[in-house]
PDB file of N, CA, C and O in Angstrom, chain B, residues numbered from 101:
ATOM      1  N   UNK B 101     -65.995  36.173 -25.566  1.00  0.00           N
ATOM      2  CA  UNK B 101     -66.867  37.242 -25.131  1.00  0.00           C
ATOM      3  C   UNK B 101     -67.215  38.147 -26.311  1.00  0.00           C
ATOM      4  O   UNK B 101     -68.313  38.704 -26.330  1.00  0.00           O
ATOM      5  N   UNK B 102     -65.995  38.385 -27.670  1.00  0.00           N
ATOM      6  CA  UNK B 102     -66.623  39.228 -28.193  1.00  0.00           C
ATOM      7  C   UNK B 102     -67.232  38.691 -28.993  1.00  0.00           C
ATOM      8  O   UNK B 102     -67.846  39.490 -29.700  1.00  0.00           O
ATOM      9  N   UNK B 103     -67.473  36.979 -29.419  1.00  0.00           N
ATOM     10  CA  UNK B 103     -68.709  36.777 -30.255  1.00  0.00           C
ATOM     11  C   UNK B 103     -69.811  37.099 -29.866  1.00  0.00           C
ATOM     12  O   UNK B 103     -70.503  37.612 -30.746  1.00  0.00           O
ATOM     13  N   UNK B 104     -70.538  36.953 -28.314  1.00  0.00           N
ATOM     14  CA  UNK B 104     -71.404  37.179 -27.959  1.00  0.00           C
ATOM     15  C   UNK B 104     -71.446  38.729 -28.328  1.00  0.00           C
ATOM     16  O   UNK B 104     -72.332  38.984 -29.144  1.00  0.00           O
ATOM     17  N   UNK B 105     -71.063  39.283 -28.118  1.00  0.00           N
ATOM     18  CA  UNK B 105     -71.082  41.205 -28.434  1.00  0.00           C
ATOM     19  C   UNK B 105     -71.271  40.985 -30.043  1.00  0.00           C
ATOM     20  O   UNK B 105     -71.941  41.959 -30.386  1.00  0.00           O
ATOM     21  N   UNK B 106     -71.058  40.331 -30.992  1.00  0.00           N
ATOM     22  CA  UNK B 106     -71.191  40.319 -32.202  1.00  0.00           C
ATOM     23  C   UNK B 106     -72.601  39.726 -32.789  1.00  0.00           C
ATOM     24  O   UNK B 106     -73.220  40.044 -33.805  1.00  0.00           O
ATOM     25  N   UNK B 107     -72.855  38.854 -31.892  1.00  0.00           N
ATOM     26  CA  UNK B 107     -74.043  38.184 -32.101  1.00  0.00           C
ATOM     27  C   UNK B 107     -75.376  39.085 -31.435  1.00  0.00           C
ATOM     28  O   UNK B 107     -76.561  38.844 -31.670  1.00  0.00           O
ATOM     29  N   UNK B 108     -74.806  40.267 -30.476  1.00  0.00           N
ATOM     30  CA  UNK B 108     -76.358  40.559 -30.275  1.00  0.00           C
ATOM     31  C   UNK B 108     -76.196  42.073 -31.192  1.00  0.00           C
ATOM     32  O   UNK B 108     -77.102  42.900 -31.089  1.00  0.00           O
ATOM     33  N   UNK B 109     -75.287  42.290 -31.862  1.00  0.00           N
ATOM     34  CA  UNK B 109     -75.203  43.670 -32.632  1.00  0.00           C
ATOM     35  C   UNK B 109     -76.012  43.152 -34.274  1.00  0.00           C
ATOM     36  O   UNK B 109     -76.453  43.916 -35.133  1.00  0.00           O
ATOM     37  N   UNK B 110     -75.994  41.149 -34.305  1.00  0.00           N
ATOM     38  CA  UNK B 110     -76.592  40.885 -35.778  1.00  0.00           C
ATOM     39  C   UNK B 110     -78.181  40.668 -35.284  1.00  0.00           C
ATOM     40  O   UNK B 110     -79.200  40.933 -35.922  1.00  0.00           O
ATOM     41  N   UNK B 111     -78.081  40.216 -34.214  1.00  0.00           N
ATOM     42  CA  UNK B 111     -79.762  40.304 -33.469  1.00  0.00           C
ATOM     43  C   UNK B 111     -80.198  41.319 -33.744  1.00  0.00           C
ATOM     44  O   UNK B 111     -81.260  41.187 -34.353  1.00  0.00           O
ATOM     45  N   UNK B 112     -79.866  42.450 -33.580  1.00  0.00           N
ATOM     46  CA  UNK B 112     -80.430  44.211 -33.678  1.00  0.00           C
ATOM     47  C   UNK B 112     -80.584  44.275 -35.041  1.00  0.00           C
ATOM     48  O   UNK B 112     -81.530  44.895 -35.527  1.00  0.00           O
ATOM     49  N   UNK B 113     -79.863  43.773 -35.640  1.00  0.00           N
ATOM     50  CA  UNK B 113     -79.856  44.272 -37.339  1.00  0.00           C
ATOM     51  C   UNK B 113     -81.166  43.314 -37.621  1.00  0.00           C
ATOM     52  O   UNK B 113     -82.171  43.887 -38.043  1.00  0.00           O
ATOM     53  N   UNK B 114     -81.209  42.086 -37.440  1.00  0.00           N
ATOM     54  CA  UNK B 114     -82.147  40.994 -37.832  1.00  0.00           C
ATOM     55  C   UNK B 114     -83.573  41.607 -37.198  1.00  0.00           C
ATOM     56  O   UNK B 114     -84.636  41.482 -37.806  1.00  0.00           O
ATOM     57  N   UNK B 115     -83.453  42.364 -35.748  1.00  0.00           N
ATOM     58  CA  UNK B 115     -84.689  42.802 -35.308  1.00  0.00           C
ATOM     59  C   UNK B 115     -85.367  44.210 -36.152  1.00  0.00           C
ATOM     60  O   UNK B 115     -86.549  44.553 -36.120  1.00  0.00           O
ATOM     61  N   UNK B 116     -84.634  44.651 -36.639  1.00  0.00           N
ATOM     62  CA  UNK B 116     -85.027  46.110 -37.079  1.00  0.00           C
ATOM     63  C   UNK B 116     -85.579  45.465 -38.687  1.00  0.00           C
ATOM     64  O   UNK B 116     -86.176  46.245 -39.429  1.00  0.00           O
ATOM     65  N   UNK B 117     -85.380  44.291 -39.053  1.00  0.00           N
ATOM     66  CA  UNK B 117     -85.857  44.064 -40.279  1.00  0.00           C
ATOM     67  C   UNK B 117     -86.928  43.737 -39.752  1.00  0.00           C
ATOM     68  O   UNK B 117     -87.769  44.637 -39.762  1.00  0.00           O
ATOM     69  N   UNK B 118     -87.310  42.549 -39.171  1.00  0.00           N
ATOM     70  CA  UNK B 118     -88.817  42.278 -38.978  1.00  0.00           C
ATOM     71  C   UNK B 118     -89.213  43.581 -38.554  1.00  0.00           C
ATOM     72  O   UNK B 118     -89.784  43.949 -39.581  1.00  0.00           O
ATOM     73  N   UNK B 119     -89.295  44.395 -37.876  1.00  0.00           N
ATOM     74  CA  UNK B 119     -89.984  45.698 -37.338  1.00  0.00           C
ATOM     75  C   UNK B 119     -90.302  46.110 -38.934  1.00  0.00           C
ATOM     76  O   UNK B 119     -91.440  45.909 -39.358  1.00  0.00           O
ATOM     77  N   UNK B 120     -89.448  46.594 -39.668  1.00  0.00           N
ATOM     78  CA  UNK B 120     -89.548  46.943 -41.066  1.00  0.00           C
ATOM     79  C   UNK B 120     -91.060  46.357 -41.795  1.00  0.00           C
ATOM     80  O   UNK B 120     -92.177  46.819 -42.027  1.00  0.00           O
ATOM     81  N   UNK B 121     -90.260  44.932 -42.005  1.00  0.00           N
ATOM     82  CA  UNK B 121     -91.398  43.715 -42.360  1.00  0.00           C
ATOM     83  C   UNK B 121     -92.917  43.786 -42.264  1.00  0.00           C
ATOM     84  O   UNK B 121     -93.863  43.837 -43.051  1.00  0.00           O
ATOM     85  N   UNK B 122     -92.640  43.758 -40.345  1.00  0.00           N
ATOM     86  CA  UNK B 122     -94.504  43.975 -39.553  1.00  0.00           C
ATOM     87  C   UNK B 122     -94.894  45.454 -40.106  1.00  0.00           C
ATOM     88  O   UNK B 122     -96.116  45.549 -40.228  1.00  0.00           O
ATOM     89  N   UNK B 123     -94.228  46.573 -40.455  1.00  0.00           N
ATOM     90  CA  UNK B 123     -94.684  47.695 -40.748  1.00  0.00           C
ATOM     91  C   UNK B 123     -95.063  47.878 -42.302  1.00  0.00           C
ATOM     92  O   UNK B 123     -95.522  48.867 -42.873  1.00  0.00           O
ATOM     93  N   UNK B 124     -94.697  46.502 -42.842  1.00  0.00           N
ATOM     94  CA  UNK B 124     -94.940  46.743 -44.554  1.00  0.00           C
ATOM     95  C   UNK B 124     -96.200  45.857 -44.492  1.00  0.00           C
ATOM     96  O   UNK B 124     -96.860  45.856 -45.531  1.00  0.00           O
ATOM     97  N   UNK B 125     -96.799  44.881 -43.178  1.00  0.00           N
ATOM     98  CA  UNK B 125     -98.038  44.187 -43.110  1.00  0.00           C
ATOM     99  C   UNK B 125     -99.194  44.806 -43.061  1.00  0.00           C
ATOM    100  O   UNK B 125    -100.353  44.424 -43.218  1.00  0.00           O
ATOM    101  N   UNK B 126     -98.543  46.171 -42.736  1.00  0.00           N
ATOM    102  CA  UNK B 126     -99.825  46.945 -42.267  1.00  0.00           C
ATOM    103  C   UNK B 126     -99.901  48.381 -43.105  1.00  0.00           C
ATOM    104  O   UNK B 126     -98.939  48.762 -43.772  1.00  0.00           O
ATOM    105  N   UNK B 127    -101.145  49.145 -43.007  1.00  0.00           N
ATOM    106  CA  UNK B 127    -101.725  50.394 -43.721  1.00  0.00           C
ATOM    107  C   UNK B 127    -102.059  51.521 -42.299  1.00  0.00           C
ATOM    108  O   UNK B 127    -101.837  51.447 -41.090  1.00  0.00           O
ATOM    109  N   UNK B 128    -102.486  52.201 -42.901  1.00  0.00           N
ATOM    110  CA  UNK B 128    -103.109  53.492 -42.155  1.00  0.00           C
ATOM    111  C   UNK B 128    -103.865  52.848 -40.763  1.00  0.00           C
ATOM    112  O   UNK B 128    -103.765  53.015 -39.547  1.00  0.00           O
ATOM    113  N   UNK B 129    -104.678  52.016 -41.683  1.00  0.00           N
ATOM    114  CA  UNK B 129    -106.380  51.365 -40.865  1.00  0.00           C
ATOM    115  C   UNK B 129    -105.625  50.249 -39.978  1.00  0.00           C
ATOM    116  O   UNK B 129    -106.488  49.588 -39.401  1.00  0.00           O
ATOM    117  N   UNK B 130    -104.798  49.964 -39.775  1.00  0.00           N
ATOM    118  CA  UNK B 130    -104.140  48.392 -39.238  1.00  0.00           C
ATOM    119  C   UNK B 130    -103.368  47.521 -40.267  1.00  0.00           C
ATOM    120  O   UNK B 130    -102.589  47.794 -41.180  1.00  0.00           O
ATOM    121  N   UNK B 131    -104.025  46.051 -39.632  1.00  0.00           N
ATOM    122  CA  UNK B 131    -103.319  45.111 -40.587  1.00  0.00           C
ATOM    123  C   UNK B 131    -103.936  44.612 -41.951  1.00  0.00           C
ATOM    124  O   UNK B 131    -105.101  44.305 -42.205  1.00  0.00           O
ATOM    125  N   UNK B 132    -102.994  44.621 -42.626  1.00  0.00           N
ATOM    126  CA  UNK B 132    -104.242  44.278 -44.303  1.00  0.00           C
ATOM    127  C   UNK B 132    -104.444  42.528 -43.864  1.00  0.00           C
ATOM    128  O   UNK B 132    -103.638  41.671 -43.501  1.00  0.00           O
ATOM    129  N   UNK B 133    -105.774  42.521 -44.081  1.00  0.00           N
ATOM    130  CA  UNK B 133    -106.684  40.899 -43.934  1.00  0.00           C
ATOM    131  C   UNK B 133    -105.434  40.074 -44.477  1.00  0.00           C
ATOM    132  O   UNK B 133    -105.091  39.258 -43.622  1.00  0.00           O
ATOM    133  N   UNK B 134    -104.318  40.000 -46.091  1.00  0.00           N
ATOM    134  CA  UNK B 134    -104.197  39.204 -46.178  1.00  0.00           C
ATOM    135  C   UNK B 134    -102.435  38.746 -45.940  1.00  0.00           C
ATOM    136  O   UNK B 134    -101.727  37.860 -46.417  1.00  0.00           O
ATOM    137  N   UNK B 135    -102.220  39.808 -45.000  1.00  0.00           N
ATOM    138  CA  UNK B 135    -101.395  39.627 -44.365  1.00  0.00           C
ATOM    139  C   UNK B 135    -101.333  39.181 -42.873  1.00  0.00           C
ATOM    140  O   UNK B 135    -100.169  39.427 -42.555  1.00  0.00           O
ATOM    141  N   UNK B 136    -101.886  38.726 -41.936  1.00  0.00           N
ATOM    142  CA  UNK B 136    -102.116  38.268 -41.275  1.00  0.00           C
ATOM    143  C   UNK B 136    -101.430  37.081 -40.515  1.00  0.00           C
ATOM    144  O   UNK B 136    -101.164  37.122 -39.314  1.00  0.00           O
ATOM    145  N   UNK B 137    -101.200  36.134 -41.251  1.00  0.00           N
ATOM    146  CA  UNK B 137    -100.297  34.797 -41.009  1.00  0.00           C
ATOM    147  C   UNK B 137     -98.975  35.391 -41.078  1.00  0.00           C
ATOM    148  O   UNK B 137     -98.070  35.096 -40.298  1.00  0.00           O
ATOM    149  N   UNK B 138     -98.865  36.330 -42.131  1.00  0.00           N
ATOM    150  CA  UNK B 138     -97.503  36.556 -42.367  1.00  0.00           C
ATOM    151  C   UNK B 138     -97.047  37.244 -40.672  1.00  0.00           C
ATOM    152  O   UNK B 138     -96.190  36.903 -39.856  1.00  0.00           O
ATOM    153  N   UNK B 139     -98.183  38.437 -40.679  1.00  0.00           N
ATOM    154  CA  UNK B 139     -97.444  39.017 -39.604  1.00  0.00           C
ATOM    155  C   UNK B 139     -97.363  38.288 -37.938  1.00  0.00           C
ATOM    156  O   UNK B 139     -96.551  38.670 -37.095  1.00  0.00           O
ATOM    157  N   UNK B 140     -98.461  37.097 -37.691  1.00  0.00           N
ATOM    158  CA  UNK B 140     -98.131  36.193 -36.953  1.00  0.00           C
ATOM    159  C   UNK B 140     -96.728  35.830 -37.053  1.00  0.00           C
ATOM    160  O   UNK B 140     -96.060  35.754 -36.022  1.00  0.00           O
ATOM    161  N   UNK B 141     -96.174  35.578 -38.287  1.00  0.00           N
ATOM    162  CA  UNK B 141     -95.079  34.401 -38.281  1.00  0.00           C
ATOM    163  C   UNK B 141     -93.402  35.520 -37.740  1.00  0.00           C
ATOM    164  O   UNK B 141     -92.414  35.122 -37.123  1.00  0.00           O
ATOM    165  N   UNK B 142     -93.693  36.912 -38.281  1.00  0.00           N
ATOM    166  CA  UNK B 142     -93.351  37.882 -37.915  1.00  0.00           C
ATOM    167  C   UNK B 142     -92.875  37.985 -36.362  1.00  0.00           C
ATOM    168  O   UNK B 142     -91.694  38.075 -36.026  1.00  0.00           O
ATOM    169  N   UNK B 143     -93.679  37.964 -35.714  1.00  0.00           N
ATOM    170  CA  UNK B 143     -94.271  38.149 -34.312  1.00  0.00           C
ATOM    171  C   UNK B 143     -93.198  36.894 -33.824  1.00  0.00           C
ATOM    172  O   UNK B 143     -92.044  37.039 -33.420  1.00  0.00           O
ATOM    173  N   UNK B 144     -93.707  36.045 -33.939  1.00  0.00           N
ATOM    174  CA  UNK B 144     -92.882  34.572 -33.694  1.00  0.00           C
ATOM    175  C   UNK B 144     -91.589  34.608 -33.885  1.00  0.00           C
ATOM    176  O   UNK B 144     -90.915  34.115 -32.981  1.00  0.00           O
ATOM    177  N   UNK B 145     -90.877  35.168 -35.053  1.00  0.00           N
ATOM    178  CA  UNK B 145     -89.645  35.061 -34.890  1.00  0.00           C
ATOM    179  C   UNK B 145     -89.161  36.414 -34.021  1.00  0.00           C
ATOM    180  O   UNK B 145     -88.402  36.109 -33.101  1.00  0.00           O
ATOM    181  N   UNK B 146     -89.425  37.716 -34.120  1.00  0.00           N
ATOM    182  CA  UNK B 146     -89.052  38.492 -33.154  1.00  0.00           C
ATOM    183  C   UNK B 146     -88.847  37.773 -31.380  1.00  0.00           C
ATOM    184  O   UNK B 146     -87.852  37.830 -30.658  1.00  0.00           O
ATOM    185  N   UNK B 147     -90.153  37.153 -31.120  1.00  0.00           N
ATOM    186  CA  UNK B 147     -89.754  36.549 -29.943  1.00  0.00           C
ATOM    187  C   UNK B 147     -88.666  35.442 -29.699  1.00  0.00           C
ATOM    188  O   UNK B 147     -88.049  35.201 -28.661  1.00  0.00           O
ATOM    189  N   UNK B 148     -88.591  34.812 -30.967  1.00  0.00           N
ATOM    190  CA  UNK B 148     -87.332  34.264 -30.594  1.00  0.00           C
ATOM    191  C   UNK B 148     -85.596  34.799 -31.217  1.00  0.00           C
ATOM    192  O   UNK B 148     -84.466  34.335 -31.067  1.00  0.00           O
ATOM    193  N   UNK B 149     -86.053  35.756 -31.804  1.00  0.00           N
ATOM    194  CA  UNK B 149     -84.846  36.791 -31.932  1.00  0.00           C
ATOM    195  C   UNK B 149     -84.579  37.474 -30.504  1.00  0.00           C
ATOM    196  O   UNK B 149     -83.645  37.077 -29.808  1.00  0.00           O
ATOM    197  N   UNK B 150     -85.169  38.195 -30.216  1.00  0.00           N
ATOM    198  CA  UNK B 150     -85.296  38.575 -28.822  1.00  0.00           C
ATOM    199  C   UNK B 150     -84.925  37.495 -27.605  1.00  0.00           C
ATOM    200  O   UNK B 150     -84.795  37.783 -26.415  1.00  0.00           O
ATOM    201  N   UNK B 151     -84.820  36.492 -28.069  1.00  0.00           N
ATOM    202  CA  UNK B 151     -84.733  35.389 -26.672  1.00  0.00           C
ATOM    203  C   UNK B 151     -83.144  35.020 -26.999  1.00  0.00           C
ATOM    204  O   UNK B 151     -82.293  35.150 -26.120  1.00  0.00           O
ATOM    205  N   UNK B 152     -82.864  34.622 -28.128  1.00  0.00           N
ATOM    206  CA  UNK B 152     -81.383  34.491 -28.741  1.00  0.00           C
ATOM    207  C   UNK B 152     -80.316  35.529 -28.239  1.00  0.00           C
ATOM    208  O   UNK B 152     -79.212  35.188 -27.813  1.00  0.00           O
ATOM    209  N   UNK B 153     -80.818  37.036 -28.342  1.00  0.00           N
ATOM    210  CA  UNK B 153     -80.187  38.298 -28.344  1.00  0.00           C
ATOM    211  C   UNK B 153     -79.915  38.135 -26.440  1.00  0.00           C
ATOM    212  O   UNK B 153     -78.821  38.214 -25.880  1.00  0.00           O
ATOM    213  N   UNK B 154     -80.877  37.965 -25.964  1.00  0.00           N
ATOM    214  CA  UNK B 154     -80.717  37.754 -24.540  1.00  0.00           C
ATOM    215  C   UNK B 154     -80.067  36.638 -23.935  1.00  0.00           C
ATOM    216  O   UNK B 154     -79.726  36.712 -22.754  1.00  0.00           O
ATOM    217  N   UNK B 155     -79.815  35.405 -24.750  1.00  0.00           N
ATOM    218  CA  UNK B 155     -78.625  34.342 -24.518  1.00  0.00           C
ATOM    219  C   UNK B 155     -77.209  35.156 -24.778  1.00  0.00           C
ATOM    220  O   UNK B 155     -76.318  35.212 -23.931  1.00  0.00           O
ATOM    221  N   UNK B 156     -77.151  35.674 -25.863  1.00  0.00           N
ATOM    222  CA  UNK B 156     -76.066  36.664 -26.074  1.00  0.00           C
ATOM    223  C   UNK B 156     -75.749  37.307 -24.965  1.00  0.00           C
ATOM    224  O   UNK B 156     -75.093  36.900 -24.006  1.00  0.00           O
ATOM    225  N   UNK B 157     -76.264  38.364 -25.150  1.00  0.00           N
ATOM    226  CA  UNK B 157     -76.100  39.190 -23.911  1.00  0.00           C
ATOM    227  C   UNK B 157     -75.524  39.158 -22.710  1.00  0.00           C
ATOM    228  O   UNK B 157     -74.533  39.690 -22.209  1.00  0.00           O
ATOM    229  N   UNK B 158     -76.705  38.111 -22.203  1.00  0.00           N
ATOM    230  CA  UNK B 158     -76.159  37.146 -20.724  1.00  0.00           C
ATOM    231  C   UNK B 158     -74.963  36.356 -20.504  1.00  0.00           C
ATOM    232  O   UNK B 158     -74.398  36.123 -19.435  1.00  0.00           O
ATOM    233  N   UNK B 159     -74.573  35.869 -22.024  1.00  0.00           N
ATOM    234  CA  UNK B 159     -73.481  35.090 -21.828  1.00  0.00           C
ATOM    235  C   UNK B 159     -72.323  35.760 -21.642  1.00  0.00           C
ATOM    236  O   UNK B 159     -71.512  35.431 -20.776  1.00  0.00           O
ATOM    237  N   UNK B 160     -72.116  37.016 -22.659  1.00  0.00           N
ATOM    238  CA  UNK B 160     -71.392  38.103 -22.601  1.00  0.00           C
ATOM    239  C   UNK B 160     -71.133  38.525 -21.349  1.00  0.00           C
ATOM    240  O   UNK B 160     -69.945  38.457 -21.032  1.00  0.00           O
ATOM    241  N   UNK B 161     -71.992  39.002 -20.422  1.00  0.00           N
ATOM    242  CA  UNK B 161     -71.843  39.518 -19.676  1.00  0.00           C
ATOM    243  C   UNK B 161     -71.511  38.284 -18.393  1.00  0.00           C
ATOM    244  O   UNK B 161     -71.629  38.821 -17.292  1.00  0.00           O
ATOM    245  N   UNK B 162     -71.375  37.746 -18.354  1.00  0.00           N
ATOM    246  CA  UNK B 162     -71.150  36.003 -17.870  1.00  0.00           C
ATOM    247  C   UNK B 162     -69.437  35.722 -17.655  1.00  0.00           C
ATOM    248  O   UNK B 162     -68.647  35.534 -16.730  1.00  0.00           O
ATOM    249  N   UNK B 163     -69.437  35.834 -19.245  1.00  0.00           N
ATOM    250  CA  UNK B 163     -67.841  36.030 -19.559  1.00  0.00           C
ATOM    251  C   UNK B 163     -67.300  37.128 -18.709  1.00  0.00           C
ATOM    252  O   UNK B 163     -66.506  36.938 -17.788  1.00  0.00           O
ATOM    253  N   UNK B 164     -67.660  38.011 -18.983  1.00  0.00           N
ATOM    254  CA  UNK B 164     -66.764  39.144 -18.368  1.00  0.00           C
ATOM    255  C   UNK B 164     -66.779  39.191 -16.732  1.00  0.00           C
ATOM    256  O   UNK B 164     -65.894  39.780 -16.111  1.00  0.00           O
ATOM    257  N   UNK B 165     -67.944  38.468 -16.045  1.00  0.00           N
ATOM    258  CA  UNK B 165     -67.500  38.742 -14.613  1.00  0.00           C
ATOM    259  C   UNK B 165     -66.715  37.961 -14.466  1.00  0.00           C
ATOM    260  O   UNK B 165     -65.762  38.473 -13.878  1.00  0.00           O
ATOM    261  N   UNK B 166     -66.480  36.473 -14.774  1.00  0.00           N
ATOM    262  CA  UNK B 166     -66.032  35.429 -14.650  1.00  0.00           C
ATOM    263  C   UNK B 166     -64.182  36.125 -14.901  1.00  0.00           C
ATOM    264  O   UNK B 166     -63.351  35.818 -14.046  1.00  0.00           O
ATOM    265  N   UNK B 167     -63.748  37.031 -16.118  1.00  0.00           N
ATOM    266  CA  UNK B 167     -62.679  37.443 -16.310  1.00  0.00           C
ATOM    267  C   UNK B 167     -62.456  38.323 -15.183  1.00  0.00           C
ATOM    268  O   UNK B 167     -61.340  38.233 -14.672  1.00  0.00           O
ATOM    269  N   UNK B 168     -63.303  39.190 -14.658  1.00  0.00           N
ATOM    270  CA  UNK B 168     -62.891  40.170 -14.143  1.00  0.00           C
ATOM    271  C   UNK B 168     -62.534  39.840 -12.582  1.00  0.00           C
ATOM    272  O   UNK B 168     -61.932  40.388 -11.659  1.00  0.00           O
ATOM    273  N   UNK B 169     -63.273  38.590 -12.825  1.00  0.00           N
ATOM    274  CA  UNK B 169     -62.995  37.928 -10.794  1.00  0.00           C
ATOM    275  C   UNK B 169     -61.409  37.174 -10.874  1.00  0.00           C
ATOM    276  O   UNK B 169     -60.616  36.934  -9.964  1.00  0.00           O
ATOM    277  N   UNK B 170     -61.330  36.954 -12.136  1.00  0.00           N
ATOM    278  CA  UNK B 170     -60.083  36.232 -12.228  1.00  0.00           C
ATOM    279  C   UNK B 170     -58.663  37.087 -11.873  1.00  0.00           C
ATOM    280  O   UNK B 170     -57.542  36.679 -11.569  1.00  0.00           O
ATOM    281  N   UNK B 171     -59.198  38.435 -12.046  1.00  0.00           N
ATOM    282  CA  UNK B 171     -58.561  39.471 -12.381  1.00  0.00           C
ATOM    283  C   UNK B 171     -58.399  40.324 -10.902  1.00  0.00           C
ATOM    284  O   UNK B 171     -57.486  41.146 -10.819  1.00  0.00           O
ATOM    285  N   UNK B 172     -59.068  40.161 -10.054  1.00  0.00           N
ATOM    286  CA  UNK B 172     -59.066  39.803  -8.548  1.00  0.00           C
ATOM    287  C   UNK B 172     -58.708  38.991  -7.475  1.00  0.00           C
ATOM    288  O   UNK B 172     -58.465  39.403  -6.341  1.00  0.00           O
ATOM    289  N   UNK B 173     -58.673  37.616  -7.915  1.00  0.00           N
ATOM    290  CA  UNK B 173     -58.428  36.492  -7.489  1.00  0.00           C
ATOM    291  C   UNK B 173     -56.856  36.237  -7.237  1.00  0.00           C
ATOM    292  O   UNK B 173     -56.467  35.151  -6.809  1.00  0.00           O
TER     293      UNK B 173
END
């Protein structure tokens, strides 16, 4: 259980970089023309950072009912 708690605390760290990243793609006016692909590719991995972080999560929290019924049982 506590890898999952470890794995969505490196998700957060990994997400706040791309946020960083997509914010260095862009200026005042939007996105600079020749950044574009980049910040697509950006985009793409956030969603699957975000989908990873939520396997985490879920599993975590998975674990723990599963302990806590045991703990009842």
């Amino acid at each position: 259980m506590t890898c999952h708690h470890q794995a969505v605390a490196d998700f957060d760290i990994q997400l706040e970089m791309v946020d960083l990243e997509i914010k260095l793609c862009s200026d005042d006016q939007g996105v600079l023309p020749y950044q574009e692909a980049k910040l697509e590719e950006l985009e793409e991995r956030k969603v699957k950072l975000l989908a990873g972080k939520r396997f985490h999560a879920n599993a975590g929290n998975a674990y723990w009912y599963y302990i806590e019924k045991q703990k009842i049982d």
